[in-house]
N, C-alpha and C positions, 0 to 999 in steps of 0.2 A: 490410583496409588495412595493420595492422600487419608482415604479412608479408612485403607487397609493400616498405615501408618497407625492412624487412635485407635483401631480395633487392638494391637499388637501392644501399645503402650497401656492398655487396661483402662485408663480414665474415662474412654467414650462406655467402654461397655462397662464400667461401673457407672455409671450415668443413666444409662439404658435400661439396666438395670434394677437401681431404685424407680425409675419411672414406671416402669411394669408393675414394680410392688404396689406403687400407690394406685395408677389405674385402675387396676386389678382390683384394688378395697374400695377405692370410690365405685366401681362397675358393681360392684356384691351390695353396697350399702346404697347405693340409688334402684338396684332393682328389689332388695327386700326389705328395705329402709332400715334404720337401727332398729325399731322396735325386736327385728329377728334376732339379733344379740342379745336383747336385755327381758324375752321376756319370759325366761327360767327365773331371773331375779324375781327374789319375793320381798313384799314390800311389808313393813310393823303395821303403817297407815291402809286403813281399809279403804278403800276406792268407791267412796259413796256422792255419787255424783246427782240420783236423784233429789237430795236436799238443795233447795233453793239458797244461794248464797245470804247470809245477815250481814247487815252493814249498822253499824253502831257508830254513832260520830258523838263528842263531847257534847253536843247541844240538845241532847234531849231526844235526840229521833232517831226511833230504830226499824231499820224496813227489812223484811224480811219476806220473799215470793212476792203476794199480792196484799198482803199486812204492812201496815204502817203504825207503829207506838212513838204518839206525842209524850213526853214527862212531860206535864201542865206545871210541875214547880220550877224545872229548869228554863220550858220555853216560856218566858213569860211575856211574849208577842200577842200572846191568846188569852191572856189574863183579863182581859178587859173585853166586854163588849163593842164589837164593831174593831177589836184587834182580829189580824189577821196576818196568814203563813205562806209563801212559797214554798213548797218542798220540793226542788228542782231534780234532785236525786231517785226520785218517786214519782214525778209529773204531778205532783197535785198542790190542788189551790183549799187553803183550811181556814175559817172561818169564824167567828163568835160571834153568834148572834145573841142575846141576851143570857148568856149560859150554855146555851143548844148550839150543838157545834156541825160547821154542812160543810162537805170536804166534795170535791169537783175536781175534774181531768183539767190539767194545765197546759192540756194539749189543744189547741183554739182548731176548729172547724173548717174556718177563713184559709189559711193558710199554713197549720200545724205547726207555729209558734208554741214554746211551752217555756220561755225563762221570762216575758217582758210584759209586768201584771200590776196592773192596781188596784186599789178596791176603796170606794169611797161610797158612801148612801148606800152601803148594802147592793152595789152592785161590780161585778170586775168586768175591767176593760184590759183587753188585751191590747199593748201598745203597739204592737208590731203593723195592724193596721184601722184601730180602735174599731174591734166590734166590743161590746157590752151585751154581759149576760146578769144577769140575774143570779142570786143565792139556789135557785131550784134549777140555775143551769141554760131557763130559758134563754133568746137573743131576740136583746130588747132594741141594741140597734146593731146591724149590719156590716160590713159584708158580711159577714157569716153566716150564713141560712140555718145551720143546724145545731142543735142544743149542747149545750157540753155534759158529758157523761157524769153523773153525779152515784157519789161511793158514802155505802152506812158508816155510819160514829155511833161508838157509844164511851162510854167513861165510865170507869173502874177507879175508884179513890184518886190517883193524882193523872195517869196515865189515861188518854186519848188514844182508841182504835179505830183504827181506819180500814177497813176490808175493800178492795179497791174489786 
């Protein structure tokens, strides 16, 4: 009897009711998900997803796919021989060797470490669990058994490229 009682008073079954409704749109939009609503909508922005994302940060470096552009007057890390770069955003480790500039994977062998770097005598050790590699990438001392990946440079008036 009591049932019948809320069906008669209306508030169960306006209850009921909206429950249905929403069911019902969550049932439709979990089995065809929104995109089935929205995609008559047309969009001004052209949906170009093959271009690799750019990331430009105040300090001189802009990585873009497998490209990497130092500005040599803003970074001036690299200004000096035996100055040298982290680029953690990019994985890579960059260089000055007397002008000539050798850019390498900051990605360590050992144990794929890529933020925790030094570089002193023309060599980087990777501090996560000091293997040392060499400017050409070799591994001069261990754990690491295998080379680290080394990427061309060249320079254009102030700007450093790095093709990874």
């Amino acid at each position: 009897m009591k049932n019948d009682q809320f069906l008669q008073s209306g508030s169960l079954s306006e209850s009921r009711r909206q429950f249905l409704e929403k069911a019902g749109l969550a049932t439709i939009i979990g089995t065809f998900g929104i995109s089935f609503f929205t995609s008559c909508v047309s969009s001004e922005e052209p949906d170009d997803t093959t271009t690799p994302p750019t990331t430009t940060a105040p300090n001189g470096i802009t990585i873009s796919g497998n490209t990497v552009q130092v500005n040599l007057t803003i970074q001036n890390k690299l200004a000096a021989s035996g100055g040298w770069l982290l680029i953690t955003s990019a994985k890579t480790l960059v260089a000055n060797l007397n002008g000539a500039y050798v850019a390498l994977t900051s990605v360590c062998t050992h144990s794929q470490c890529s933020d925790s770097w030094s570089f002193t005598n023309n060599q980087f050790t990777c501090t996560c669990h000091n293997s040392i590699f060499d400017t050409a990438g070799k591994v001069v001392q261990g754990p690491a058994g295998q080379p680290l990946d080394v990427y061309s440079t060249s320079v254009s008036g102030s700007t450093l490229t790095i093709n990874k």
